[in-house]
Every structure is written in C-alpha cells, then in structure tokens.
N, C-alpha and C positions, 0 to 999 in steps of 0.2 A: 176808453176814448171819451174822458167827458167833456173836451170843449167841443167835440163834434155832435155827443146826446144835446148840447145847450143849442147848440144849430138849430137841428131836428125840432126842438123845442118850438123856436123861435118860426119855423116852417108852420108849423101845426098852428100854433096863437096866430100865425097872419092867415092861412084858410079860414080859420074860425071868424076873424074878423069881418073875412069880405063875405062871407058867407050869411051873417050875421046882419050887415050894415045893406047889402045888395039884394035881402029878400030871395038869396036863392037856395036852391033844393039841396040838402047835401047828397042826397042818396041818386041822383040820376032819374031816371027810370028804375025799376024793380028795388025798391026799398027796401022791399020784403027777403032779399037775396032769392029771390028763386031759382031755378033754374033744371027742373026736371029730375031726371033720373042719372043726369051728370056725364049724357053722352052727345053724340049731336056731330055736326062739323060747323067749326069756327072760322072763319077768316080775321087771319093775323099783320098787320103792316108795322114794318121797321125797316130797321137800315145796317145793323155794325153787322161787320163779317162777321160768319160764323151761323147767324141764324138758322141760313138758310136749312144747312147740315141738321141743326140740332133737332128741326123741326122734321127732317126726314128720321131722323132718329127715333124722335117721339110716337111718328105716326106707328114705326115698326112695334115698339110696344106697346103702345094702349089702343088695339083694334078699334073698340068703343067709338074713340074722338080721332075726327082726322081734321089737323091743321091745315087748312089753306094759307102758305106765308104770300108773302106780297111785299118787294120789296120798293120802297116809296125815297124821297127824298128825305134828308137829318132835317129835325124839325124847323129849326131856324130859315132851314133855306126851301119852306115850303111846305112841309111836311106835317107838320102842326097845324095847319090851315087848311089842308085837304082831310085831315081827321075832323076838325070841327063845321066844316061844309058838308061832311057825311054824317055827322050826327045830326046838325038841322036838315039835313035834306030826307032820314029815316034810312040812310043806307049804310050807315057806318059799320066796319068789322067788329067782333066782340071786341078784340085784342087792340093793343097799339103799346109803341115805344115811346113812354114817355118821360122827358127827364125831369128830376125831382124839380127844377127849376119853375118849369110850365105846369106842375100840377094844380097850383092855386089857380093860374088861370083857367086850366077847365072847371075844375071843381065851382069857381065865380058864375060859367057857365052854366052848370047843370050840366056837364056832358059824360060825365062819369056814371057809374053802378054801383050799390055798394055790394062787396062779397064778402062782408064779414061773418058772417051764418056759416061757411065754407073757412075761409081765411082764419079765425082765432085761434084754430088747437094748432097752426102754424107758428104762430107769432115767435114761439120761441128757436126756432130756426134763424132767425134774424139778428143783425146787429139792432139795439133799439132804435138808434139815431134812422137807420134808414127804415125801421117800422115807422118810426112818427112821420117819414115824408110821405109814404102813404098814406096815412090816414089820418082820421078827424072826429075825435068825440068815439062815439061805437061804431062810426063810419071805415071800413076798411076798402080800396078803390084800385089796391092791387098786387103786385108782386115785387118787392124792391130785388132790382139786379146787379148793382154794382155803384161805386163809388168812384170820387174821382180826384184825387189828393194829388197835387201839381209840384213838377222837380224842372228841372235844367235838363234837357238836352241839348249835347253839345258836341260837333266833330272834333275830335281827339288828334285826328290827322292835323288836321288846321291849326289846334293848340300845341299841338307839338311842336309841330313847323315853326311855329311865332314863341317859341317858348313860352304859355300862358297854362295857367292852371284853371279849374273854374273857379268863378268870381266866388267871392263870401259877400262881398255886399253892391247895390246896385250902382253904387260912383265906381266901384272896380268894373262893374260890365261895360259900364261908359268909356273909359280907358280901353277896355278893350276892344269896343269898337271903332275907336280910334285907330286901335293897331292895325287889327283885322283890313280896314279899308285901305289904310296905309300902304299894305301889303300889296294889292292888287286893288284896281279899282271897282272892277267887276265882285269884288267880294262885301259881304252887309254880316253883320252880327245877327239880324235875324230882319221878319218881314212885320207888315204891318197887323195888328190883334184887331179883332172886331169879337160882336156878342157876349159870349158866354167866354171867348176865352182872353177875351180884355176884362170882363168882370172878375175872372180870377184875380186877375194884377190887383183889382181896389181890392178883391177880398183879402186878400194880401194884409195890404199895407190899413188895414180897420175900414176902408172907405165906405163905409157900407150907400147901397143904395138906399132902399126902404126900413121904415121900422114903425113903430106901432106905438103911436100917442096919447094916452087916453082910450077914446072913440074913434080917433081918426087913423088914416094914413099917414106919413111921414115922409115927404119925397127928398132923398138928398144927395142925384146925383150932381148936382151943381156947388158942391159942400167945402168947405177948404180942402179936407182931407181927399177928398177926389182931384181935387184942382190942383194939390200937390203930386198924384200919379198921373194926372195927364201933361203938368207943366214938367214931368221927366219923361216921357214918349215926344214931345211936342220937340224939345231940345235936340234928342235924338234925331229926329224927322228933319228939323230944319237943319242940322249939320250933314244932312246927305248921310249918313249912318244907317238908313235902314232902307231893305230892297226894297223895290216898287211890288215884287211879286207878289200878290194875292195869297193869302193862305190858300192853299186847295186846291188853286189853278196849278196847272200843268208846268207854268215856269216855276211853282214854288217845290214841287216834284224836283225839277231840274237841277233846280241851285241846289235841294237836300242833297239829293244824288252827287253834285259832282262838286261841293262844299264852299261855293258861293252864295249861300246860307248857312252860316256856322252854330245857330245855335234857335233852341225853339222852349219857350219859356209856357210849358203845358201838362194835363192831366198825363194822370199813368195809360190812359187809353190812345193818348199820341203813339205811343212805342210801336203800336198796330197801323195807325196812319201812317207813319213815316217808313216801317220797313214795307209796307205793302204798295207804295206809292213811288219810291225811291230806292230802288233796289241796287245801283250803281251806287251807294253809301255805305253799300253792309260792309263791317266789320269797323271802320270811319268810324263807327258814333257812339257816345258812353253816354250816364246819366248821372247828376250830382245834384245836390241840395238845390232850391230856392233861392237867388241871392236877397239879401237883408237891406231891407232901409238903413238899419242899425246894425255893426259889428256885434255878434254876440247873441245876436237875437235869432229864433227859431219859428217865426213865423211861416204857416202854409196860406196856399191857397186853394179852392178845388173849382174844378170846372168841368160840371156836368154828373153824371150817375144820373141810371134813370130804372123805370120800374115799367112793369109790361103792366099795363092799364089795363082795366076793363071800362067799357065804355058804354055810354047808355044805349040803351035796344038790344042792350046782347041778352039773346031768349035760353042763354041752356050756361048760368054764368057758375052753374057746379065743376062743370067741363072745365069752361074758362079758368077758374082757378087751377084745377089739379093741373091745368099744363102750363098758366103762371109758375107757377110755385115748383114744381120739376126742372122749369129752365135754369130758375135761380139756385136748385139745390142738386142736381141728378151730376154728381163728380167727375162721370164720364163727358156727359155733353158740356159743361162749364169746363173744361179743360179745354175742350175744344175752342171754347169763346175767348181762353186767354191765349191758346194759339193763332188764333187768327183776328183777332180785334183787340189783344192786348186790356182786356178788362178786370178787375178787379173786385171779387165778391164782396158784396154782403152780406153772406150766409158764413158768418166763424166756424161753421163745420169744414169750408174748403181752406183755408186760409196756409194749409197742411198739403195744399196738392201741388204734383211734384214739377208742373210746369210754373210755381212763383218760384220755385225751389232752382230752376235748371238757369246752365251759362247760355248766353242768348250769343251767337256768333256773331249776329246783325252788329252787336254792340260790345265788338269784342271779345266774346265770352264772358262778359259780366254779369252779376245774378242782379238784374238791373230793378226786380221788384224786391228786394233789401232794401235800397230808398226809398220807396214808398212806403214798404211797412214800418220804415221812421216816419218817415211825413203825416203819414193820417191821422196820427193822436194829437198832430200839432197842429190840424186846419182851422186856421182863427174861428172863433167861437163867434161874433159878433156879425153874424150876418143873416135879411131876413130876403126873402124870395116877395116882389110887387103881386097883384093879383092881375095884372095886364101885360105881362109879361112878353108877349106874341108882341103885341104894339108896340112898347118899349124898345125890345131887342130889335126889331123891323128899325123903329128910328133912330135909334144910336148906329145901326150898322150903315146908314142914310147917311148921316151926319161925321161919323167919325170916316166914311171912306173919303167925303168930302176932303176931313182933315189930313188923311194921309196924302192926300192928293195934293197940299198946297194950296185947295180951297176952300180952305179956311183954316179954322184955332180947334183943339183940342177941345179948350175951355168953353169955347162956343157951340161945338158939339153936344158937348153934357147938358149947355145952358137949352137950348132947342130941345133935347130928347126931357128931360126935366119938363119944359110946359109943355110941350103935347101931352107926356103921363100925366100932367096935374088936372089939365085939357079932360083926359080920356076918364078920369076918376069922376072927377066931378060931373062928365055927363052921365052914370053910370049911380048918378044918386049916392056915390059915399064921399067922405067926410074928408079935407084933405089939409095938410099942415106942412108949411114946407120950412 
C-alpha cells in the first residue's frame, strides 16, 4: 500500500512541524512511558459500536486491568472537545478514540502520552502507514485501529427500477441524479457532506487542504482544485439534486431506509452506520467503486480511521497499552467491531477474518469488503492532516451547512473556513503560507 505509507508519511512530517514551530511537548505528561506494574483501572471514551462488547470482553480476560468504557459523542460532534477539556481540567481518561485525522491536533496540544517503552516490540503488528499516524520521532501515542478507504453506496432497488448502473465517473452521477429526482420528487441521489466526510471528496480529487512549506504551514482549502470539488456539490445543490436531510439525522435514517436517499459517497465504516440506522433498507443496498473525475482513473478517498489514544495523565499507561494494542489485534473482539461498526483493520494479521470474507444480506449478499480491499491501495497519496483540525472542522461544518442551506456559496465556505485556520495558526505562533 505505498501511496497510503506516503500519506502516513506526510502525517508524521506535519506533527513534527507543529510540534516543532508551536514549542510543544511531544510526549504529554510521562515522557518516561511509565506506568507501574501495567495493572490499574482505566477509563476509556469512544463511540463506534462494538466497543462497548469488546471492553466486556477484555475485562473477562485480563483480571489485572478493568476497563471503564464510557461512551461520549464522534469527535467532530463534540467529542474531541470534551477529551481536551478533560485533559486541561486534570481529569481526562487514560484511553480515548481518536481518529488519525485530530491526532496533530492533540499532539499541538500537549494532550497525549507517549507509550513507546510499551508500544515498539508491537509496531510490527501494524500496517506502517497507520503506525506513522500514531506516531512521531521515538514518540509512540497509541494504538492504530482501523482505516477508512471510501466506495459508493448505492440502492440497488432504485437503480434497478431506473435502469442505472453505478456511476464510473462523477458527470455520470450528475445524470443520474437527474434521473433519480425525475423519478419521484421526494427522491435525492444523496444528502449534504460535511467535516471529514466532504474532506474525503477533495482527498479524492488531490484537493488537498494542508501541506508543508519549507518552515511553515500551507493552507489550501480555498485552492483551485478545491473550488473545482465544491463548484460540483454547489451545481448539485442548486439544481435541487440533493436532500435537505442531515447526515445522521433521523430523516437521513429514513430516506436510507425506504430509498429516498439512493446513494451515500463514504468510508468502509458507513456499512455499520447505514445498516444499523436503516434497517427498512436491508437487502436494497450494494457497494461499487468511487466515481472518477476522469474515466479510467482509480482514484480513493478515506475518511477517518482512528487509533485508541493515550492521553496525558494517564498513571498506569503499561495497562493502557496492553488493552490498546488487544482492541486492535484480539481476532475475536475485532470481529466483533466489523460486525457491528463495520470497521476495517489495521493490524494485516486480521485482514484474513472471516467476517471481511462473509455475504452481508444488508447488501444483498455481497462480500461488500472486496471493494474496499481494492480501494485502500488506491487512497490518493497526497494529503496532509492541519494541526487545528477541531477548529477547522467546527468552521467548515458552520460554513458549508450554511451552503447546503442556500446561504450561501460553496466557494465561500472554504474561502471563511481557510481564514479563520490562517486566523487560528498565526495566533498559535506558527508560520503560515497560503
């Protein structure tokens, strides 16, 4: 998977920079990796189904360490914020869920641990790409759990009905939401993206946001190549082409379920959101490629993958790792995670287990992680994670719901979320280059 290890890469060089330029600590608290005799009780917060289980799991076998989970809000939508109000405040859990994305921002913080003293004789359990999103220098901060390389889903029913294939390139999905609406009015090709899963789309098409100039920052979500993936969402929008519904709201549930949302352009861990949310869909909905800016072309995108952190103040981070590092690698309880959160390891020892293997009836009976395991060697290599990432995401999801709303531009969106990041760098003492 080398354009994804050049990702990884590209992660790691921008931690180091903010890191570097920000005067901050890389190691958290406990530099030293301490953490006792590697028993204790932890308190753990995330959110993807499944945890909860795995963590009853865990406690059954290793008497020693008892897991307290605690299940919190997906970072974007709050969750990320009450991790970093518990680190300043001195009350944070060891543990937390965090996706490779938001790592530099903590790390910018200081809000991490390092557990490398613990963590190295691991390292080869892992895909490299997702060891470099955790870590930094000799700095290791946690346990990578999954990746998140982005396909097309799509109701089958609905494509059938309209006789429609899935798209191969992004002018054929425009066509077909043409049809789709045609059809019934109450029917959209799909709803409006925000955060991390409108960032897939520029990862897509190269748009990258950030990258690394010399000395400085590079901020470029206001970029041509951005402004050409929001002037095709924007086009969309205004032809009345896409639902009002809300990712995640309850009406976007709805429309899944009963195919008045036909198609949802997202990570392999949608599969879990969508059948567990929309259950009056099962059997409706398959998965296909990515459509292409360009015919011919095999561009991914990913959105999201995230690692069990440790975080600073955590006093027994021996512990903390050995139940990192089991979440990510124990074949029983990760089965579990792809049963019920639809997750995708990376730990290549599972990659062999027999639920990416099994026909999913949700979706037909299709072995619907075969496209993914095409897609993840193909996720565009050219993209780098900002170090304020929390802010950023917060303002683009401000800004762009705006635009789905009708008030306002696409392009205006990015142009807004672009100077507050330039705004938020510069007060923050680094270096910025747009």
């Amino acid at each position: 998977m080398q354009r994804t290890r050049m990702r990884a890469a590209g992660i790691a060089a921008a931690v180091t920079l903010t890191l570097v330029l920000g005067g901050c600590s890389s190691s958290g608290s406990d530099s030293a990796g301490g953490g006792g005799d590697g028993t204790g009780t932890l308190k753990f917060w995330g959110w993807s189904p499944g945890y909860a289980d795995a963590v009853k799991a865990f406690n059954k076998s290793h008497p020693d360490i008892k897991v307290e989970y605690q299940e919190v809000q997906p970072g974007a939508k709050g969750g990320y914020q009450k991790m970093l109000n518990a680190v300043q405040a001195g009350n944070a859990p060891c543990l937390a869920q965090v996706g490779y994305e938001t790592l530099p921002s903590f790390a910018a913080q200081g809000a991490l641990s390092d557990v490398a003293k613990y963590a190295n004789g691991d390292k080869g359990d892992f895909q490299q790409a997702a060891w470099r999103s955790v870590s930094l220098g000799d700095a290791v901060y946690g346990a990578p759990v999954d990746t998140g390389p982005m396909a097309l889903f799509y109701n089958k029913k609905v494509y059938d009905e309209l006789d429609l294939k899935p798209p191969k390139t992004w002018a054929e999905y425009k066509t077909q939401a043409k049809k789709i609406h045609a059809s019934d009015s109450e029917r959209y090709i799909s709803s409006p993206y925000l955060n991390y899963d409108y960032a897939g789309l520029s990862w897509q098409a190269g748009a990258s946001w950030f990258g690394i100039d010399g000395d400085a920052w590079k901020v470029g979500l206001a970029s041509k190549a951005n402004e050409k993936v929001a002037g095709y969402w924007q086009g969309l929008a205004d032809d009345g082409l896409i639902s009002k519904a809300p990712m995640y709201d309850q009406s976007w549930y709805t429309g899944i379920g009963n195919g008045n949302i036909a198609s949802v352009v997202g990570a392999v861990w949608q599969a879990g959101v969508i059948k567990g949310g929309a259950k009056d869909g099962s059997g409706d909905w398959a998965v296909a490629p990515m459509p292409q800016w360009q015919a011919g072309d095999s561009a991914v995108g990913n959105a999201g993958g995230s690692a069990t952190a440790v975080l600073k103040g955590c006093e027994s981070t021996k512990a903390a790792w050995t139940f990192a590092h089991w979440l990510s690698t124990d074949r029983k309880a990760y089965g579990g995670l792809v049963d019920k959160a639809s997750l995708y390891p990376a730990a290549p020892a599972l990659l062999d287990l027999p639920q990416l293997k099994a026909k999913d009836p949700y979706f037909g009976g299709q072995k619907i992680y075969d496209v993914f395991a095409d897609a993840a060697p193909k996720v565009n290599s050219d993209w780098t994670w900002g170090p304020v990432m929390t802010k950023t995401s917060a303002d683009l999801d401000d800004a762009l719901g705006k635009a789905w709303a009708g008030k306002g531009t696409f392009k205006d969106a990015l142009r807004t979320t672009q100077d507050k990041t330039v705004g938020e760098l510069k007060n923050q003492g680094l270096k910025v280059t747009e």
